[in-house]
C-alpha positions in Angstrom: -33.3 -2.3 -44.3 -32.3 -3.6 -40.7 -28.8 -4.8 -40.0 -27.6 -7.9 -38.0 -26.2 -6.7 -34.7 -22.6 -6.4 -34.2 -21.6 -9.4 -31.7 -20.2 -7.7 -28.2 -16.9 -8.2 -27.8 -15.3 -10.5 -24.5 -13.7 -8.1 -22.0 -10.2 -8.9 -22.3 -8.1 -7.9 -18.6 -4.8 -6.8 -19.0 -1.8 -6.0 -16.2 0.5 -3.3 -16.5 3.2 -2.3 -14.3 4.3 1.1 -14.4 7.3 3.7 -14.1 6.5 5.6 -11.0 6.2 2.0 -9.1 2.1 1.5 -9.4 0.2 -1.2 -10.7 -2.9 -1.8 -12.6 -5.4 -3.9 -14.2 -7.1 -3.1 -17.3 -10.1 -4.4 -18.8 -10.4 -3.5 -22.7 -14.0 -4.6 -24.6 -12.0 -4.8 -28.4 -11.8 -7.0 -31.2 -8.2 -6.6 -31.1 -5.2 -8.7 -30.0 -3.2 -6.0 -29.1 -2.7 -4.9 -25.6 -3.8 -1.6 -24.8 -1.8 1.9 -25.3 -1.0 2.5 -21.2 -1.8 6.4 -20.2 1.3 6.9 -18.8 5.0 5.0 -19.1 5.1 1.6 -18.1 4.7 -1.8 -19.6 1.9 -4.6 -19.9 2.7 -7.6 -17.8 1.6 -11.0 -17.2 -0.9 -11.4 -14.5 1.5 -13.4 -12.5 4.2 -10.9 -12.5 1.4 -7.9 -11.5 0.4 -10.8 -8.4 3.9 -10.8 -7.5 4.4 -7.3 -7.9 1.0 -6.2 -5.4 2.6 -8.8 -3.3 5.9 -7.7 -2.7 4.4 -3.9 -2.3 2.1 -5.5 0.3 5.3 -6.6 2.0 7.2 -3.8 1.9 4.6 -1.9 3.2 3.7 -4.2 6.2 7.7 -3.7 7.4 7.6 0.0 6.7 4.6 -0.3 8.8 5.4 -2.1 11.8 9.1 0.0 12.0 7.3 3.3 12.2 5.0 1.7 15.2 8.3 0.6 17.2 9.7 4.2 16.6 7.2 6.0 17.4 6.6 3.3 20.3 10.2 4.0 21.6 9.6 7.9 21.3 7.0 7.9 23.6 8.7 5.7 26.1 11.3 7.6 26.0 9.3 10.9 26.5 7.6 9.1 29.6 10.8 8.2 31.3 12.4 11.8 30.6 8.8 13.4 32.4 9.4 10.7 34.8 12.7 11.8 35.6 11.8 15.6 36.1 9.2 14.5 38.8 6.2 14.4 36.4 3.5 12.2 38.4 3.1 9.1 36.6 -0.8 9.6 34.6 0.6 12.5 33.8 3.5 11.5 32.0 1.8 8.3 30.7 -1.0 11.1 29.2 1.7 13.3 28.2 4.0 11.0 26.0 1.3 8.9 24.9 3.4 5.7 26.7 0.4 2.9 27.3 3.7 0.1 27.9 4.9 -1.2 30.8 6.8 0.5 33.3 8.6 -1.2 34.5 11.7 0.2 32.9 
């Protein structure tokens, strides 16, 4: 005797948020309403909330970025003028410290 097929469930997405500061999207194939068990602590969101979330991250990291390139930007200036300053020929000093700004300082 042959059996109707079972109807495939709709992919449902879910969002979660979670405890050590990730993100993530899940997409669950079930016939159930309720949001998925997460596999590690955290909590389901909205999908607004995640966007916001990935958004601020995005942010945060940009900044962090862009402070560790005028550090490290600052080091090597530094570095040049202090090779500079013990006689160091100036390719030398620019190959040395890794300076590629101006020099006029």
């Amino acid at each position: 005797m042959a059996t109707a097929p079972i109807p495939a469930a709709e992919p449902r997405t879910f969002w979660a948020l979670y405890e050590d500061g990730s993100a993530g999207r899940i997409s669950v194939v079930t016939a159930e309403d309720a949001p998925p068990v997460l596999a590690k602590p955290g909590r389901v969101v909205t999908e607004e909330e995640h966007t916001a979330y990935v958004a601020e991250l995005a942010t945060r990291r940009d900044t962090h970025l862009a402070e560790e390139r005028s550090r490290a930007q600052a080091r090597c200036q530094e570095d040049y003028e202090a090779l500079r300053a013990a006689g160091v020929p100036e390719a030398t000093a620019r190959r040395l410290s890794g300076h590629e700004g101006d020099t006029s300082s």
